[in-house]
N, C-alpha and C positions, 0 to 999 in steps of 0.2 A: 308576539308575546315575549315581553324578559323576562327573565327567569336569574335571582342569584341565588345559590344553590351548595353544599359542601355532601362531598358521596364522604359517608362515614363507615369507617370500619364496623362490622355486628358479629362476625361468630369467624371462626375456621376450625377447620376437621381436618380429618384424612382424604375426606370428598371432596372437599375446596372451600372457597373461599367465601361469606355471603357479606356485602354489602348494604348501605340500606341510603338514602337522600334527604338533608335534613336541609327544607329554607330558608331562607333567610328571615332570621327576625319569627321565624318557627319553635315553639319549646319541644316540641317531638320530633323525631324521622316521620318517616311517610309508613315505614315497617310497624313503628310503632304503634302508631295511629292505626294501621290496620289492625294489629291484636288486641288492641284495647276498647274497640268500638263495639256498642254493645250489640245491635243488629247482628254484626259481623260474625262476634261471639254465639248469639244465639244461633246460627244457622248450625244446621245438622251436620255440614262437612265441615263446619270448623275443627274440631280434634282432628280429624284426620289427616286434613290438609296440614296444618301444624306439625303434628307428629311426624311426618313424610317430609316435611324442609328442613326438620332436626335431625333425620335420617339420612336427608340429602347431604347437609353439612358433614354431618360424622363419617358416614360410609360409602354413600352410593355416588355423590358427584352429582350433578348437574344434566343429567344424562335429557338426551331431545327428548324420548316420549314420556315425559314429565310436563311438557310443557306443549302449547298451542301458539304457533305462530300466529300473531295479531299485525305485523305490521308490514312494510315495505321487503322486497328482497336486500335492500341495501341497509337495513336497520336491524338492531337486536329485540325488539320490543317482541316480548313471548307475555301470554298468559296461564296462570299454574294454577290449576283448579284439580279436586280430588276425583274420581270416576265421575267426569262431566256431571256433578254437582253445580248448580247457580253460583257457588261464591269462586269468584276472580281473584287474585293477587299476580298485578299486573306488575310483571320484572324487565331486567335488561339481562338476558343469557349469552354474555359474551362467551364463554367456554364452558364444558365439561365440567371446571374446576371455577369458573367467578358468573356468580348471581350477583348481579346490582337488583334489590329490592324495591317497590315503591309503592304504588297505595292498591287499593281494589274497593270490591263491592258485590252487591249481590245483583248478578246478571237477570234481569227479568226481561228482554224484551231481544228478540232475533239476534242481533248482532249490534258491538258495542257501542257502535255509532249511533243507535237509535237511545243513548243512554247519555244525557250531555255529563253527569256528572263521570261517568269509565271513558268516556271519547277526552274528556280533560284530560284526565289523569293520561291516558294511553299519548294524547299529542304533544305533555310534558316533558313522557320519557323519550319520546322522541326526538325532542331538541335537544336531551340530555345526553341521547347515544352520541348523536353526532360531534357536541362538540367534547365528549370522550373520544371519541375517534382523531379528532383533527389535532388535542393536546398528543395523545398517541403517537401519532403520527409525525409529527414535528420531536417530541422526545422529551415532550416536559412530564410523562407520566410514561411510566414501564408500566408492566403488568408481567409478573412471571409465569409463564405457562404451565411451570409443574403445580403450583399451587394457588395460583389465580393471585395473589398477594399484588396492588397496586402502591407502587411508589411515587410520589411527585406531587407537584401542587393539585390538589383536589377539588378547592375553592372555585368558585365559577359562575360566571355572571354571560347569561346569553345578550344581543343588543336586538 
């Protein structure tokens, strides 16, 4: 799957840093698209889930029992749902202090793989973590630990 892609800056607080992925040739983030989709909106734990990653950014941080590990031990892919409510908003939780954002959904069925439209979404962010890792890791993108704040080219196209 390619993928070109730009992580864009969406909020910082005192809690850290929230990110969000906008595609190429995309008029919205993936963040966006979630809080504007009307489904999304109408479920019951949307306010709450909203209000709690407003919370997150300003005060609390990024903290793990926030979120539900969905992927690989070697990937960041978490999903953040309100008191195990159905609605998803599947992220990258690189730290305490940076959430990379991306899309979700309302979870109806065992596990997200039985769902082709959250198994997409979740195997996107997964090419995405990695090849944030490997710019990382080479040095073309910092990432500041006290405030999750990323520097360097952003821009990104998987092959």
């Amino acid at each position: 799957m390619k993928l070109s892609f730009e992580i864009e800056y969406y909020a910082h607080g005192l809690g850290g840093s929230l990110y969000t992925v906008r595609f190429e040739g995309a008029e919205n983030t993936e963040l966006d698209k979630f809080l504007s989709k009307k489904e999304i909106k109408e479920s019951h734990d949307f306010e709450p889930l909203v209000s709690r990653l407003g919370d997150m950014v300003e005060h609390q941080g990024f903290k793990e029992w926030f979120f539900k590990p969905e992927g690989s031990i070697k990937d960041a892919l978490s999903a953040f749902h309100y008191d195990n409510g159905p609605l998803r908003l599947f992220c990258l939780r690189w730290s305490s202090v940076l959430l990379i954002a991306g899309f979700g959904g309302i979870k109806t069925t065992r596990t997200y793989q039985e769902d082709s439209t959250l198994k997409d979404i979740a195997d996107k962010l997964q090419i995405i973590d990695g090849l944030i890792e490997a710019r990382q890791k080479s040095g073309e993108i910092v990432i500041d630990s006290r405030t999750g704040i990323i520097s360097g080219n952003l821009n990104f196209t998987s092959n």
